[in-house]
Each structure stands twice: as C-alpha cells, then as structure tokens.
C-alpha positions in Angstrom: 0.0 0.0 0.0 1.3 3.0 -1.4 2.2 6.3 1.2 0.1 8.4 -0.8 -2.9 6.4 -2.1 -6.2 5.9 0.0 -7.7 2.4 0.9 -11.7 3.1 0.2 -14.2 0.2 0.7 -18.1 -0.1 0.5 -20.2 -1.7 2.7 -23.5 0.9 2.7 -26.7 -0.6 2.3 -27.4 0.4 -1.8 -26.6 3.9 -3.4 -27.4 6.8 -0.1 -27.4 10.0 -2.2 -30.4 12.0 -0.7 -30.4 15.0 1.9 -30.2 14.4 5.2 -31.7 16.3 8.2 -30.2 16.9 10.5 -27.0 16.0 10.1 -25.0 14.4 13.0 -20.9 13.8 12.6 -18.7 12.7 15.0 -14.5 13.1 15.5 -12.7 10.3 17.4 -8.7 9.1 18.5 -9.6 5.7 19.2 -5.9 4.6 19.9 -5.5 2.6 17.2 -8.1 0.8 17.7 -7.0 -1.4 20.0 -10.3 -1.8 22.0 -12.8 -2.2 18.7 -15.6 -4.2 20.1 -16.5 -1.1 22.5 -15.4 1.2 19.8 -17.8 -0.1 17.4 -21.1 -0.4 19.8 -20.4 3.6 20.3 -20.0 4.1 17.0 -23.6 2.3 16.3 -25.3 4.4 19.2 -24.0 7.7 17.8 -25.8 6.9 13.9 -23.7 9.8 12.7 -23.3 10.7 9.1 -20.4 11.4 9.1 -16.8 9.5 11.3 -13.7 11.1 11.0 -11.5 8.7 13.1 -7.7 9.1 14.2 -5.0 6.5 14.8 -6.2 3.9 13.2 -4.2 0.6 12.7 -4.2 -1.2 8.8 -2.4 -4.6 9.2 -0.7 -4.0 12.7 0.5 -6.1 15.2 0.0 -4.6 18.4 -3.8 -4.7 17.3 -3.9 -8.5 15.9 -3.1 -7.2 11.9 -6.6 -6.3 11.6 -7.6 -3.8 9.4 -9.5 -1.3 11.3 -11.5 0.9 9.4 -12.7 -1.9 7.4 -14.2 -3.6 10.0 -16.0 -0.6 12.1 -17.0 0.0 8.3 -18.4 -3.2 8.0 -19.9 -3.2 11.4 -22.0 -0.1 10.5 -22.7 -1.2 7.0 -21.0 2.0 6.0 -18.7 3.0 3.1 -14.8 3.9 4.3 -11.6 5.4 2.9 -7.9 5.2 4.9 -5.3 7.2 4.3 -1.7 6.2 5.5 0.2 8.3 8.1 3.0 6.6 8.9 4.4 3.5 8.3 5.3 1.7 11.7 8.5 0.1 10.7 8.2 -1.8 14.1 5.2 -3.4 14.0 5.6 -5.1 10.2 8.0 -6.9 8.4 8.7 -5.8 4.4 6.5 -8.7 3.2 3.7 -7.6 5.4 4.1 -3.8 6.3 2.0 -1.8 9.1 0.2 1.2 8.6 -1.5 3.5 10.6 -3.5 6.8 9.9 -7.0 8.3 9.6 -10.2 6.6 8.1 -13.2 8.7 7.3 -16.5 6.5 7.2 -20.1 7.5 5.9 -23.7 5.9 4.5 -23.0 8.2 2.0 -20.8 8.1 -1.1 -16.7 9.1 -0.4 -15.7 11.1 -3.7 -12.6 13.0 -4.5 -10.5 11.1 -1.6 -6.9 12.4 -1.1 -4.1 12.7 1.6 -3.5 16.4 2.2 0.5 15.5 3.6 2.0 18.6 5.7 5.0 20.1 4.4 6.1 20.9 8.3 7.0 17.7 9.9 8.7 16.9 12.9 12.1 14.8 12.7 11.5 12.8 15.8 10.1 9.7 14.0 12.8 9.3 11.9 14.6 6.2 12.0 18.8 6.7 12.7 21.2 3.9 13.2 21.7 4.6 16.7 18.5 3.8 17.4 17.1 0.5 18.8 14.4 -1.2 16.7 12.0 -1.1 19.5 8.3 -0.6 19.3 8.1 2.1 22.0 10.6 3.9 20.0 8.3 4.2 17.4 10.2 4.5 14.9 8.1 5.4 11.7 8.2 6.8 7.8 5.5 8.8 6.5 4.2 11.6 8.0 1.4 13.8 9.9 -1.4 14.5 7.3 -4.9 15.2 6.7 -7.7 12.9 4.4 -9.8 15.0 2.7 -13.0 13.9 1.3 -16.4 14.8 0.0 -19.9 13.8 0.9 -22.7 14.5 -0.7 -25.3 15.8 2.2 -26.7 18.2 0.6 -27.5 21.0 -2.2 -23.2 21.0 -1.9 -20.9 18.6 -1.5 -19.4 18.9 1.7 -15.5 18.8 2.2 -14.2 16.8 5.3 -10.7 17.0 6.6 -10.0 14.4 8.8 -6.5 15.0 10.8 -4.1 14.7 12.9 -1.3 17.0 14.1 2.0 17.1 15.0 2.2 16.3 19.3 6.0 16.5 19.1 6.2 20.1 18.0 4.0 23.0 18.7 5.4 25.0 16.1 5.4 22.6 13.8 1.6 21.6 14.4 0.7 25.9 14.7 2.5 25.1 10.7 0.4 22.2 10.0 -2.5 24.4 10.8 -1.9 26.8 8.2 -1.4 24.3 5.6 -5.1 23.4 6.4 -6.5 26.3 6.2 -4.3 27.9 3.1 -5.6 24.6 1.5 -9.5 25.2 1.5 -9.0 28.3 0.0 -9.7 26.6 -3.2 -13.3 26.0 -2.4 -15.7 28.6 -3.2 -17.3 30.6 -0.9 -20.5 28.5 0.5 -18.8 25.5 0.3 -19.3 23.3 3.4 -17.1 22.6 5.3 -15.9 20.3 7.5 -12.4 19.9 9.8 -12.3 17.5 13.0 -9.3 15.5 14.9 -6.6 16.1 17.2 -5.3 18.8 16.8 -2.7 18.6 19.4 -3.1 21.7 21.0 -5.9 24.4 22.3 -7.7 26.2 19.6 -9.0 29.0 21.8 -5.6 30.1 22.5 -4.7 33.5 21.2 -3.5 33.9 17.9 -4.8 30.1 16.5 -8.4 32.0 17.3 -8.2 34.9 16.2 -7.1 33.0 13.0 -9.7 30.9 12.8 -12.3 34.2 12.7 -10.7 35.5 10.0 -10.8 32.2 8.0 -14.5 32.4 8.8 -14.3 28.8 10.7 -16.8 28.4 13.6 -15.6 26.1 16.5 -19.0 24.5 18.2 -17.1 23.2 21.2 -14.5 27.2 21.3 -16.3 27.7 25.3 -15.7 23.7 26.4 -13.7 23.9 29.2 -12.7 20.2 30.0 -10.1 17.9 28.5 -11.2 16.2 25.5 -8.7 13.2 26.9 -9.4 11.5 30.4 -6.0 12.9 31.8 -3.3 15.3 31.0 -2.0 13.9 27.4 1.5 14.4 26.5 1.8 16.9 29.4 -1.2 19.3 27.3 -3.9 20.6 29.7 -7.1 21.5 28.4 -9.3 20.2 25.4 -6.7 19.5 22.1 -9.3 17.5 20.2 -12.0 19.6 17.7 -14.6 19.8 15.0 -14.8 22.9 13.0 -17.5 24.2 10.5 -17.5 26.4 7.8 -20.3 27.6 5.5 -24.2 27.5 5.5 -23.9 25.4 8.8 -25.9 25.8 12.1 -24.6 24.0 15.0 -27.7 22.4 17.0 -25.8 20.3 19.5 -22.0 20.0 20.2 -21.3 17.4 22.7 -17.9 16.2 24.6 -18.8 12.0 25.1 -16.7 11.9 28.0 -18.6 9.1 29.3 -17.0 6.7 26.6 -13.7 5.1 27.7 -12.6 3.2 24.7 -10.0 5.0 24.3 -7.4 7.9 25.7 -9.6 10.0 23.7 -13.4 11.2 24.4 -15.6 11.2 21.1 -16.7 14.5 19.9 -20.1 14.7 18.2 -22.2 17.5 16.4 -25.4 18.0 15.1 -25.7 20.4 12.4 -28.9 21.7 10.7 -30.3 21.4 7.3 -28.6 23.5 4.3 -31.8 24.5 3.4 -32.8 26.3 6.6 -29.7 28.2 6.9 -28.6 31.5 4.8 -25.5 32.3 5.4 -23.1 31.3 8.2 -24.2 31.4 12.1 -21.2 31.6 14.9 -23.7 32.6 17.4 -23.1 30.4 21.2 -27.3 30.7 21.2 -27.4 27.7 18.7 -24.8 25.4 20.3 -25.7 23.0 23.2 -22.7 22.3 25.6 -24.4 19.5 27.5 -21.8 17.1 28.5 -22.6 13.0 29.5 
C-alpha cells in the first residue's frame, strides 16, 4: 500500500445520495483501535453521518493485523476510505508492512478522496542507526497528514478534513495548521465545510483564534472547558481534540462523550442543521448546546 494512495471500501446498504436532516458527525482518536468491540457499539449508538476517526491501525501487530477501518466500516454497514500516516516500521515486516493513519466513514458516497501530507513535519520519528528497533521507539516513515473527502449531504458537497497534528512540535503543528486552512482556499465561498481531529493543542488560544475568525471557521465546542482526553496527554492541559465548520452550517448540539472510555480520547459529536434552513453562516453560542454525558 502506497504512502500516498487511499484504501476506500463499501459496505452501505445500496446507493445513499439523498439529503439528510439533521445532520449528525462525530471526530474520534480511538488509539488505534485497539479496544474495537467497544469502539464499534459507540460508534452504532451515535448513527452519525459522518466519522472522522484518528490512529487507526491497517495490518498492525499490536492490534492482531486487523484492518481497522474496514471492520468498524463493516460493522455499520458503512462506506470507508484510509489514508496512510505513517508507516510503523516496528510493527511489520517488508513482506507484510504496518500502517496506521485516519479513516473517514459514511452511509454516503466518499468522492474526491486524497491525503493532504503537511510540508512541516517533525524529525522525531525518523529512524537513525543509533536507534534501537523497539516498538516504544516508534520509529516510523510517512508523516502527519490530513484525508480530505467529499460527501454529498446536501445542495453542496461537503469537504471533510480528517487530521491529525503534529504532538512532538508545537510550532510545527501551529504550521500544520496553516497548511489546512491555506488549503481550503480553493473551495468557493459557501462550500461546506468540515475539519475534525486532534489537533494537538488548544484552539481558543490567542493567535490560533483569532485566525480561525478570519478564516471564517466556527468552533462549536471554542467555550468547552474540559479535556477532550481523560487525563493530561502528552503533558497538554485542556481540550486539544475539535470539529470545526464552515459555511451555510448551524450548530444544534455540540457534545464532549466523556462518558466513553474506549480510548485515551473522548468522542466528539455534532449535530448540524439542514442547508436548506440556513442562509449564510451562524457563529452565534445561542445555537450550540454544551451538555456534556
């Protein structure tokens, strides 16, 4: 499997093309996946439209060589598309290489799939001599990236941006960022759209905010004020995982599942309203519901 091609799978019941209302998506780090059987009987509560999922494990290992996305996809009778990350280069062998990366799942038809592969990256995967071929090492090829999709959910196709950035780095991720957002410039104005994952850092921190205004993105979840992870993560306090909306969107309900333990990550789930009843772009905290469970 190819660095910079995207695994894509069908397992939706028949050709879902029409409108839905309202639509619900959801943004989860399941840690690889490792605990899928409670993974997957979330994932079937929360009947979202749309799953953007991070660290997710293709063929490795530490998580029985299953291939992850595939089976939640299959679970949910959904359709799928993975893009590659990284390579682990411990947890495979050259005949049978491990991936791991994001996978963006839907009833609805995945078009226009690519990897979106940052520029900025850190060095600290690399893999030297001196360094022992050790799976806590990590030691990995590849490199922090976002899939980009496109769903058809309504009058426009919506653009979804599944990623993951750099935890090593914070001015390497702050980079990463603006890679993202330079790169939906080339959707027209109206365009929906969506951007959810771990973003390794606190979005309502001063300038990353003030950025995101001017980029006309809307953060449902800017005023949460716990962690998005059960305990300090990588020595970051405060929430570093997000969903962010842009276009003809109104946010209904924006919810933190902290109740879900299936991973070191809580789920983050949205309901956004119809196209059709919305004009132009809302950022009002009136429309957003911060109840947490």
């Amino acid at each position: 499997m190819s660095l910079d091609l995207v695994e894509t799978g069908s397992f939706a019941k028949g050709d879902v093309s029409e409108t839905t209302d309202p639509i619900r998506v959801l943004s989860w780090n399941i840690a690889r996946g490792s605990r899928l059987e409670e993974i997957i009987e979330f994932l079937r509560s929360a009947n979202a439209h749309v799953i953007c999922l991070q660290e997710t494990d293709h063929n490795v290992r530490r998580t029985g060589r299953r291939n992850i996305a595939a089976e939640i996809a299959s679970a949910l009778r959904m359709n799928y598309a993975f893009g590659v990350e990284f390579e682990e280069l411990t947890q495979g062998s050259g005949e049978s290489p491990a991936y791991h990366g994001q996978a963006t799942l839907s009833p609805f038809c995945l078009d226009g799939c690519r990897i979106l592969r940052f520029q900025n990256q850190s060095r600290f995967w690399i893999p030297r001599w001196w360094i022992p071929k050790l799976p806590v090492l990590q030691r990995r090829v590849g490199g922090r990236m976002a899939l980009v999709t496109s769903i058809r959910l309504g009058p426009k196709p919506f653009a979804v941006y599944n990623l993951h950035l750099e935890s090593r780095s914070e001015r390497v991720r702050r980079a990463q960022l603006a890679e993202l957002l330079e790169d939906t410039r080339r959707y027209e104005p109206g365009n929906p759209i969506i951007m959810g994952g771990d973003f390794n850092f606190d979005l309502n921190r001063s300038p990353t905010a003030t950025v995101l205004d001017d980029m006309e993105f809307h953060n449902p979840l800017g005023h949460a004020v716990q962690r998005t992870t059960p305990s300090n993560h990588l020595g970051r306090e405060g929430p570093i995982d997000w969903v962010l909306i842009k276009g003809p969107l109104r946010t209904l309900a924006a919810r933190v599942e902290c109740s879900v333990s299936a991973s070191d990550h809580y789920p983050l789930s949205l309901t956004l309203g119809a196209l059709a009843e919305c004009s132009g772009i809302r950022s009002d905290a009136g429309a957003m519901d911060h109840t947490h469970r």
